[in-house]
C-alpha positions as CSV (number, residue, x, y, z in Angstrom):
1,X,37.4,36.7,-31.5
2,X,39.5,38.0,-34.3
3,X,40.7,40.9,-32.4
4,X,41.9,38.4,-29.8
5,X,43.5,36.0,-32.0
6,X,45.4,39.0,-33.5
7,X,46.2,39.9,-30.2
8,X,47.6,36.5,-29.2
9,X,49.8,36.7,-32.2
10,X,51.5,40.5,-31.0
11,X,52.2,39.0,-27.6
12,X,53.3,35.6,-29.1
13,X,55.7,37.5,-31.5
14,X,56.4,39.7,-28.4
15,X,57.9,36.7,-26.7
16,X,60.1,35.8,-29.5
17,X,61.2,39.7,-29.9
18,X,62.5,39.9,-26.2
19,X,63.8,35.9,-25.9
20,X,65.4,36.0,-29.1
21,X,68.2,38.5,-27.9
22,X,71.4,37.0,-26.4
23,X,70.2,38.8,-22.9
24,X,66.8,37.4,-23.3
25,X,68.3,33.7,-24.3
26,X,70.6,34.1,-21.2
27,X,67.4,35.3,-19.0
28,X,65.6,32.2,-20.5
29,X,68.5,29.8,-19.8
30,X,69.0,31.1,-16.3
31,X,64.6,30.3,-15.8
32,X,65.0,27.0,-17.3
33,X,67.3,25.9,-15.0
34,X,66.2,28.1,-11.6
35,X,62.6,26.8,-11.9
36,X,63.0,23.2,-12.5
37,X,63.0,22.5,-16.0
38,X,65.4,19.5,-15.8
39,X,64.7,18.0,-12.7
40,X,62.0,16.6,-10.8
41,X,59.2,18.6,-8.9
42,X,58.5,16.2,-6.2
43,X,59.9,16.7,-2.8
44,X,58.7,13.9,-0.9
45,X,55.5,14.1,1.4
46,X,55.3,17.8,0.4
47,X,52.3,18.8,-1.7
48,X,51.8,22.0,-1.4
49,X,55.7,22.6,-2.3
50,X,54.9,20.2,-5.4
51,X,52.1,22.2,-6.3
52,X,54.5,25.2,-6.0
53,X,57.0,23.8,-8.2
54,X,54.9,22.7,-11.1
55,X,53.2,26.1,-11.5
56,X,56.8,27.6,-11.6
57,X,57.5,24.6,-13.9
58,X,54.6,25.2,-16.1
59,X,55.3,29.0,-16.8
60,X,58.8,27.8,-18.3
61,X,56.9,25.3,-20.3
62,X,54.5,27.4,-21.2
63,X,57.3,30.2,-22.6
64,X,58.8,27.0,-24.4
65,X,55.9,26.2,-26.2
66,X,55.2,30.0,-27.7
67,X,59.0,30.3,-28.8
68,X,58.9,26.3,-30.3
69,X,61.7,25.7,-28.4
70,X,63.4,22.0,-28.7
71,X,65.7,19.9,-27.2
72,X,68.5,21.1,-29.9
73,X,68.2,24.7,-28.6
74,X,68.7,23.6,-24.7
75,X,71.8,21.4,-25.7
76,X,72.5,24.9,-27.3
77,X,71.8,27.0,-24.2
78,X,74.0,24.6,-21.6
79,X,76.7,24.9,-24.0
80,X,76.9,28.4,-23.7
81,X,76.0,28.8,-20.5
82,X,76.3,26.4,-18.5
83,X,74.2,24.2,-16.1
84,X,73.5,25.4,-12.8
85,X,70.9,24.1,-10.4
């Protein structure tokens, strides 16, 4: 279990190393807004298309969580570049 935790942390710290660089912040930004980050996943009688859309969704999410991202940084992000849909 140790040896897995540790190896949590490497990718974890991995993840901040590589989104933490102005071309990973811009690839971030660019994810956030492709995938659906700020708007809604539902698309009517569509579930399969829904189900499609949260698991892009989710990945995003999930990325957010590792780097403790927060509504401060994304009013950063739009700032600099922009929103696009």
């Amino acid at each position: 279990m140790v040896l897995g935790l540790e190896r949590t942390k490497k990718i974890y710290q991995a993840y901040k190393t590589v989104f933490d660089s102005p071309s990973g912040k811009m690839v971030l930004w660019d994810l956030m807004t492709r995938f659906g980050i700020m708007r809604s996943s539902f698309e009517g009688e569509k579930p399969l298309q829904l189900a499609f859309n949260e698991g892009r969704r989710a990945t995003i999410l999930f990325i957010q969580q590792v780097l403790k991202y927060n509504l401060s940084d994304f009013d950063k992000a739009e700032k600099e570049y922009g929103y696009h849909d």
